[in-house]
ROPA-850244 format. One record per residue (C-alpha): residue in three letters; x negated, y negated, z. Coordinates in steps of 0.001 Angstrom, whole numbers, plus 500000, padded with zeros to 6 digits. Each point is the difference from the previous one (the first is absolute). Example, Ala and Ser with C-alpha at 12.3 -4.5 7.8 and 13.67 -1.06 7.14 Angstrom:
2
ala487700504500507800ser498630496560499340
//
This chain:
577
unk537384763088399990unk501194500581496506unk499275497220497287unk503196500046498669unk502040496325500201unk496559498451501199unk498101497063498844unk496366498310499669unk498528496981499973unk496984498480499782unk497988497089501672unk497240498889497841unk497149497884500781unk498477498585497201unk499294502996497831unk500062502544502548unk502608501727501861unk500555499082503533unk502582502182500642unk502788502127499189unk503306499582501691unk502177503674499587unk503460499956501177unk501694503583500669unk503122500675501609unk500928496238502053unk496016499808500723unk497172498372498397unk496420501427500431unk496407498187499120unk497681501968498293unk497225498288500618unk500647497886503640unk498058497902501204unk496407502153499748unk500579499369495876unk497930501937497547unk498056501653502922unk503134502005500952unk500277501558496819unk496144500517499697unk499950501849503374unk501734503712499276unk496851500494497024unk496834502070500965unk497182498099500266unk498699499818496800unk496779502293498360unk496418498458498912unk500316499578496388unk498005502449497853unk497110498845497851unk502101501321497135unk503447500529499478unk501048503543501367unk502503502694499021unk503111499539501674unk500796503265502207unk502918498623502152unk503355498164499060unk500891497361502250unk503789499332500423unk501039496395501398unk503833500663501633unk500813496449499676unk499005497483498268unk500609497368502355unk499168496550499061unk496819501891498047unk496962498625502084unk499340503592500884unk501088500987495771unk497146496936499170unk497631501646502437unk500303504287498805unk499733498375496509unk496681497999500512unk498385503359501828unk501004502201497292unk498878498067497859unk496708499145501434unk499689504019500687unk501603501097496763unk499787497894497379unk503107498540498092unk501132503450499394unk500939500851503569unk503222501002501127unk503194499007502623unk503021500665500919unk502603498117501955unk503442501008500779unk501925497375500712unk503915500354500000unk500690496224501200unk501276498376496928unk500342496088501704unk496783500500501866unk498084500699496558unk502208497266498041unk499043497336502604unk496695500425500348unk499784500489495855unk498071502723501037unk500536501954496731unk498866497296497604unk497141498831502275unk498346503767499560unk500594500759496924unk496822499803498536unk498782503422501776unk500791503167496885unk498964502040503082unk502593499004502567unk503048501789499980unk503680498584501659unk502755502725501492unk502800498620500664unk502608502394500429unk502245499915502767unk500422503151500890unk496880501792501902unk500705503405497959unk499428498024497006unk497174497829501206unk498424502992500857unk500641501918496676unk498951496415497844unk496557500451502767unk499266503802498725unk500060498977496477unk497976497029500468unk497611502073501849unk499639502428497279unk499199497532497244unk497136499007502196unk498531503007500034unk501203501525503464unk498418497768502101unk500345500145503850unk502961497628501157unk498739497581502799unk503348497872501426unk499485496699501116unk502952498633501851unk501235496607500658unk501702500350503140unk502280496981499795unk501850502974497257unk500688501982502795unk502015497040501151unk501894500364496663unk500724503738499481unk498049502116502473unk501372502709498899unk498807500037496163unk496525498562500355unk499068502364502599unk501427502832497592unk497872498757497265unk497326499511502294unk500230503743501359unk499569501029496352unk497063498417499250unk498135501374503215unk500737503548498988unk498689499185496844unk496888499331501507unk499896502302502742unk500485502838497809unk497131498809497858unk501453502151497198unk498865498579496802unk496244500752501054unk501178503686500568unk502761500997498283unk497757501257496797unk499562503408501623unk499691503575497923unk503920501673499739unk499958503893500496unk496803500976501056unk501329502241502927unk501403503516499451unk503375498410500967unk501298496526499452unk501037497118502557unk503542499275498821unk501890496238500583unk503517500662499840unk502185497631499669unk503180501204502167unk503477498700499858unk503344501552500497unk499983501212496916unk500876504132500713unk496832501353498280unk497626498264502214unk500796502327502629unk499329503084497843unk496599498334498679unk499408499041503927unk500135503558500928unk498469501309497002unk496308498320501184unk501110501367503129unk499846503673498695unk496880499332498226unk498170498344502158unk499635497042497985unk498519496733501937unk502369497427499500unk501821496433501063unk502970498641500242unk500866496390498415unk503770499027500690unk501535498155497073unk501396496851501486unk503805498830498792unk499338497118497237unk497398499613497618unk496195501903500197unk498331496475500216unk501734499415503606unk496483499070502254unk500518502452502432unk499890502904497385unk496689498428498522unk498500499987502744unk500391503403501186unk499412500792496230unk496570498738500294unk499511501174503032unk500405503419499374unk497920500372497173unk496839498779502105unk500998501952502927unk501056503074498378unk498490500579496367unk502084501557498132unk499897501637496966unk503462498798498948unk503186498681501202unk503289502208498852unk503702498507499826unk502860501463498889unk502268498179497117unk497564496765499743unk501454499477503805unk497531496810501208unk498950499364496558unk500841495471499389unk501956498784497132unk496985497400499464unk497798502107500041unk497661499197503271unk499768503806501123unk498871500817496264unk497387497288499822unk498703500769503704unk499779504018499230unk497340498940496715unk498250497486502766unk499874502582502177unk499361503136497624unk502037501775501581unk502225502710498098unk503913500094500208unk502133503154499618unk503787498795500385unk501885503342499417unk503380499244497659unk503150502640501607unk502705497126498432unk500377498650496627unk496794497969499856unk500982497976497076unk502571498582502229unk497248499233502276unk496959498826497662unk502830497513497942unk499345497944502886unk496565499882499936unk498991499310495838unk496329499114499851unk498457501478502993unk498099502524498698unk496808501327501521unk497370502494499601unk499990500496503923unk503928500667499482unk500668503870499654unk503255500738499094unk501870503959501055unk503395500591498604unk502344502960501179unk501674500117496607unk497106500627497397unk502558498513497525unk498389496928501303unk496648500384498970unk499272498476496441unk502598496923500826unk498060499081502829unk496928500177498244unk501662497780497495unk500088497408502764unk496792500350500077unk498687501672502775unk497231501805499391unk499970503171502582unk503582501369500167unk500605504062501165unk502734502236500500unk500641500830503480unk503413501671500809unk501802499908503445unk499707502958502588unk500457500284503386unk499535500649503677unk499534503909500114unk499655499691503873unk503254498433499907unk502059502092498114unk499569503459500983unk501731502760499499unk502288501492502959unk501119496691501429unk502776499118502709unk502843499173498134unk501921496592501063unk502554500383502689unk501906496760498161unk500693502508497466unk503476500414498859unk501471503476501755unk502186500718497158unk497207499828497469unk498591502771499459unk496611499676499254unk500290500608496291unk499497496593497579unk499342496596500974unk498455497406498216unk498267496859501391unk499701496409498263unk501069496836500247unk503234498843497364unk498451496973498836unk503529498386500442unk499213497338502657unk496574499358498285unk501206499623496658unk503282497434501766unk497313497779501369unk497571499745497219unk503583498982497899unk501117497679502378unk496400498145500475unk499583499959496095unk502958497972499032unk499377501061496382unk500893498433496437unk503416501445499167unk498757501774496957unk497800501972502241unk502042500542502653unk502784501674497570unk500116503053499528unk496443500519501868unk501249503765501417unk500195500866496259unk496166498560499284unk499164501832503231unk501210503795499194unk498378498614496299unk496665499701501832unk500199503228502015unk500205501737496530unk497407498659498679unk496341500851499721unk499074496338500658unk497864499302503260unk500671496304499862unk503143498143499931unk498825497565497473unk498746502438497468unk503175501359500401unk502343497058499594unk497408499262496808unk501375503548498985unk503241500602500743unk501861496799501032unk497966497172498231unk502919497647499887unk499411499761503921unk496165499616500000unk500095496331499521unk501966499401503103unk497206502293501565unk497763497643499165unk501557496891500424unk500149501179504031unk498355497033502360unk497601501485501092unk497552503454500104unk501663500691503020unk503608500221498606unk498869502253497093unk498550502411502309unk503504500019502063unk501854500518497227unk497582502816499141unk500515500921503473unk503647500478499995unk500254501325496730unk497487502994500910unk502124500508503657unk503355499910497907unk498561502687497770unk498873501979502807unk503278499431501753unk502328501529496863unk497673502816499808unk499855501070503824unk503607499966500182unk500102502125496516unk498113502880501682unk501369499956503241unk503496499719498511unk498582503572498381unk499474501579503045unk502905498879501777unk501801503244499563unk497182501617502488unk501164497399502613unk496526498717500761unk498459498124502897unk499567496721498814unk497348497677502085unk499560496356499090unk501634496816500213unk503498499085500378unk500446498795496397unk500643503872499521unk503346499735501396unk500681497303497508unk499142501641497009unk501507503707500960unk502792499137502736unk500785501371502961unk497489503611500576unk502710502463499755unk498263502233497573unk496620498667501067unk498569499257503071unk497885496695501310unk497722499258502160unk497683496952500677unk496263498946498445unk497694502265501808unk496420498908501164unk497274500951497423unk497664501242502482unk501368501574503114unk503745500757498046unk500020501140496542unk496709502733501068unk503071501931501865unk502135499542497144unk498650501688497157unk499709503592501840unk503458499748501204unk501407499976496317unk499847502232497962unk499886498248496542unk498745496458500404unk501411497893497010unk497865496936498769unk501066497836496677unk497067497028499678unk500309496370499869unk499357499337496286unk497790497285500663unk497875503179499388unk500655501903496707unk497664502187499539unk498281500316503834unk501322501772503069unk501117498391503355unk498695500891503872unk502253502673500256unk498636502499497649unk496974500338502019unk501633499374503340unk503064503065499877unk497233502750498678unk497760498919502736unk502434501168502749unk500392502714497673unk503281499538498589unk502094500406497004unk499939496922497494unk502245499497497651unk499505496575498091unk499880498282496790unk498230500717496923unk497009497545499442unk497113500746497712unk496843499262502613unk501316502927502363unk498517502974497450unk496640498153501040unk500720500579503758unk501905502971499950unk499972503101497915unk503703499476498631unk500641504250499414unk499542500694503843unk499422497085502380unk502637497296498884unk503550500069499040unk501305497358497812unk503626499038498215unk500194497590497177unk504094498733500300unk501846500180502791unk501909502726498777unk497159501991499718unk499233499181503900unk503569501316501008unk499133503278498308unk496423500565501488unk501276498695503561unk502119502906499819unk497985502117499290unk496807499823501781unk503154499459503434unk500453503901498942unk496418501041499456unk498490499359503431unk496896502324498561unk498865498194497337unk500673496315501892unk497018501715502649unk498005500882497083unk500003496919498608unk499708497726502825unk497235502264501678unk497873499637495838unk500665496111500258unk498717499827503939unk496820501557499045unk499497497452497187unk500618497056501993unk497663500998502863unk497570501025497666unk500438496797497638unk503088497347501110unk498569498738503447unk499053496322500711unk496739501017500772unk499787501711496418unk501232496317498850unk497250497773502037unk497597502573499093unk500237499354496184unk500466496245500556unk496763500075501662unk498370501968497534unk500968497377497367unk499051496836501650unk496646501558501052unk499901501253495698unk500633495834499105unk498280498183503525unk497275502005500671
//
């Protein structure tokens, strides 16, 4: 039954409770009945011979339920009698009335080493638990349960309860202290979500033979019991060198996950292929040497380490080279009158950037004239929106800052990086419309160039068993980047010379470190200058082979994911080892 709307009271006699009387939902329950304190007494273990000297404390008991606290008076008077004063308890206990009736609080106060949870919720009961447990050293959980709380809320004690036995079963924090990287290849934890790198990373151990698990990140918050638990479990089970996430994916706000990776030495590598700063805003203070941080965009590098973090690498995207191979059926969805010439694929940003606007409900001074500050911010050399307001718009930076909350900034960061990205898609492909290309995205493409008469449409494609049969059917594949990324390239720069393709994308400075720029990448700097080479590489059918054939050889021989996991291991084994 849930506790909400019910009521205790209890019946004393003399100084000592005789019972407590709990009403829930039309019914009233005793908690003790007629067997009295015995009742209570009767779920404990029978109890140890005391030592001839107080002992180290190797287990944490948890009481779930305090009851009317016979069975509280009688853990105390054990631990103590085992322990010494400085012993330890916990009891979770949700029941508000039940614990205001029998002045249960006040009554027990005297113990420094008893600890109350009393959150309602089991996820957080469970999360408060972890953290208790780690300020006591990592002690075995051993759940004692008072089953007239099953009567109460079966369904939370027994979740609580289910933590605390894996706690124990797993044994962990007797074995979790065990040498990283001492085999010629490392056990990997990976952290999967839906995120669409995990697949390539997935596949990557594949191809290497890399040993490896998986650990599904639950919807909510990392501190959610079940995730804990298999958390634990996993490292006793499976050992691994280090766990690997991709954007900070499974990583808490409060920072449980980072405290339990020092507990558990074990290393971190959560692989940045967004923005991380709009990522890590959310999570100030959580730094950790068991925290590795990659970035795709090695414009990242010294901010991060201005956070704080002390290991932070480079590590650009790639891709699938068993995916996208050269020679591949094209699409029969394929628009017949298109003839196989230019097509570009990419989302507008117009329905993105709509809903970020309509969710923000901004101050009026930022809202005006915020397309202005947007094609402002795609000019400039600024990475981050507020060095940039600081910069160029400061008369807006106080209503930045005056936003409600860390969340809003980062929205309004958000929209004014998609709304950049938006005004310059629609500048290049505006360039090329005179080549009528294929357009593939979203429908906010029809909003922003009309009806397709001198361009054609056609709907988002699926990354991994679509767009591989794209590329080779065209025979210049346009790409313009989001400019949440300045100076890095995107996925398709290694993804359209893997099927051995012509590219033709966007200047941006990291690329001369992938590519060599005179004969394996072809870049324009305006749009007008993409018009002009679109045309002519479409007449020199030569020199596109040559240069997509120079670029497929570089990516096989350096741009595949298992290049990428390869150097990330080879760093984390440098820093863990």
């Amino acid at each position: 039954m849930d506790d909400l709307g019910g009521t205790a009271r209890a019946v004393w006699d003399g100084g000592a409770i005789a019972d407590i009387r709990v009403s829930r939902a039309g019914r009233t329950l005793s908690l003790l009945g007629r067997a009295g304190p015995d009742r209570e007494l009767s779920f404990l273990p029978p109890p140890d011979p005391p030592p001839a000297a107080p002992a180290l404390q190797t287990t944490l008991p948890v009481l779930l339920g305090a009851g009317a606290g016979y069975a509280l008076a009688e853990l105390i008077a054990r631990l103590l009698a085992r322990h010494g004063p400085s012993f330890r308890l916990i009891v979770v206990d949700k029941e508000a009335d039940i614990l205001a009736a029998g002045r249960l609080l006040s009554r027990f106060s005297a113990h420094p080493g008893l600890a109350w949870i009393r959150e309602s919720s089991p996820r957080d009961a469970v999360k408060a638990l972890t953290l208790r447990q780690q300020e006591a050293g990592g002690m075995p959980l051993q759940a004692l349960i008072n089953p007239f709380y099953l009567r109460l809320d079966r369904d939370f004690y027994t979740t609580v309860e289910r933590a605390c036995r894996a706690s124990a079963r797993a044994n962990f924090w007797q074995r979790i202290h065990y040498p990283k990287f001492r085999g010629a290849s490392p056990r990997i934890l990976l952290l999967t979500s839906s995120y669409f790198l995990s697949g390539e990373v997935i596949a990557a151990c594949g191809y290497l033979g890399l040993e490896h698990r998986f650990l599904q990140i639950p919807q909510g918050e990392v501190g959610q019991e079940i995730f804990v638990e298999q958390l634990l479990s996993a490292v006793v089970e499976f050992r691994p060198d280090f766990a690997l996430t991709i954007n900070h994916l499974g990583v808490d706000r409060e920072g449980v996950l980072t405290d339990l990776l020092g507990k558990l030495r074990l290393p971190l590598a959560s692989w940045f292929v967004d923005n991380p700063h709009l990522i890590l805003s959310l999570y100030k203070g959580l730094v950790s040497p068991w925290i590795a941080l990659f970035t795709w965009d090695a414009d990242n590098l010294e901010s991060l380490r201005a956070l704080g973090f002390e290991h932070v690498s480079y590590l650009p995207l790639g891709t699938d080279a068993r995916r996208f191979v050269p020679g591949a059926v094209p699409l029969p969805s394929l628009p017949a009158a298109w003839s196989g010439a230019i097509s570009f694929v990419g989302n507008s940003m117009a329905g993105k950037v709509d809903v970020r606007r309509n969710r923000l409900r901004l101050p009026a001074v930022l809202m005006r004239g915020c397309r202005t500050v947007a094609a402002d911010f795609a000019a400039s050399d600024c990475r981050s929106v507020r060095d940039f307001l600081q910069a160029a718009h400061p008369d807006l930076l106080p209503a930045f800052d005056d936003l409600a909350s860390i969340e809003a900034r980062l929205d309004y960061e958000t929209m004014l990086t998609w709304e950049a990205t938006l005004q310059y898609r629609l500048r290049c492909v505006q360039a090329i419309l005179p080549l009528s290309p294929l357009i593939v995205g979203d429908r906010g493409w029809r909003d922003l160039l009309g009806p397709p008469r001198n361009w054609l449409y056609h709907a988002e494609l699926a990354y991994y068993d679509e767009l591989p049969r794209l590329y080779p059917s065209s025979a210049v594949n346009f790409n313009c980047t989001s400019k949440q990324m300045k100076g890095a390239v995107n996925q398709r720069v290694f993804d359209v010379p893997a099927s051995r393709s012509f590219l033709l994308t966007d200047y941006r400075p990291q690329a001369e470190n992938l590519f060599d720029p005179s004969r394996e990448i072809c870049c324009f700097h305006s749009p007008d200058e993409a018009l002009a080479l679109a045309e002519r590489f479409l007449a020199a059918p030569a020199e596109r082979e040559a240069i997509a054939a120079a670029a497929h050889r570089r990516v096989l021989a350096e741009h595949t994911y298992e290049h990428r996991l390869s150097a990330l291991i080879a760093r984390m084994r440098s820093i863990y080892a």
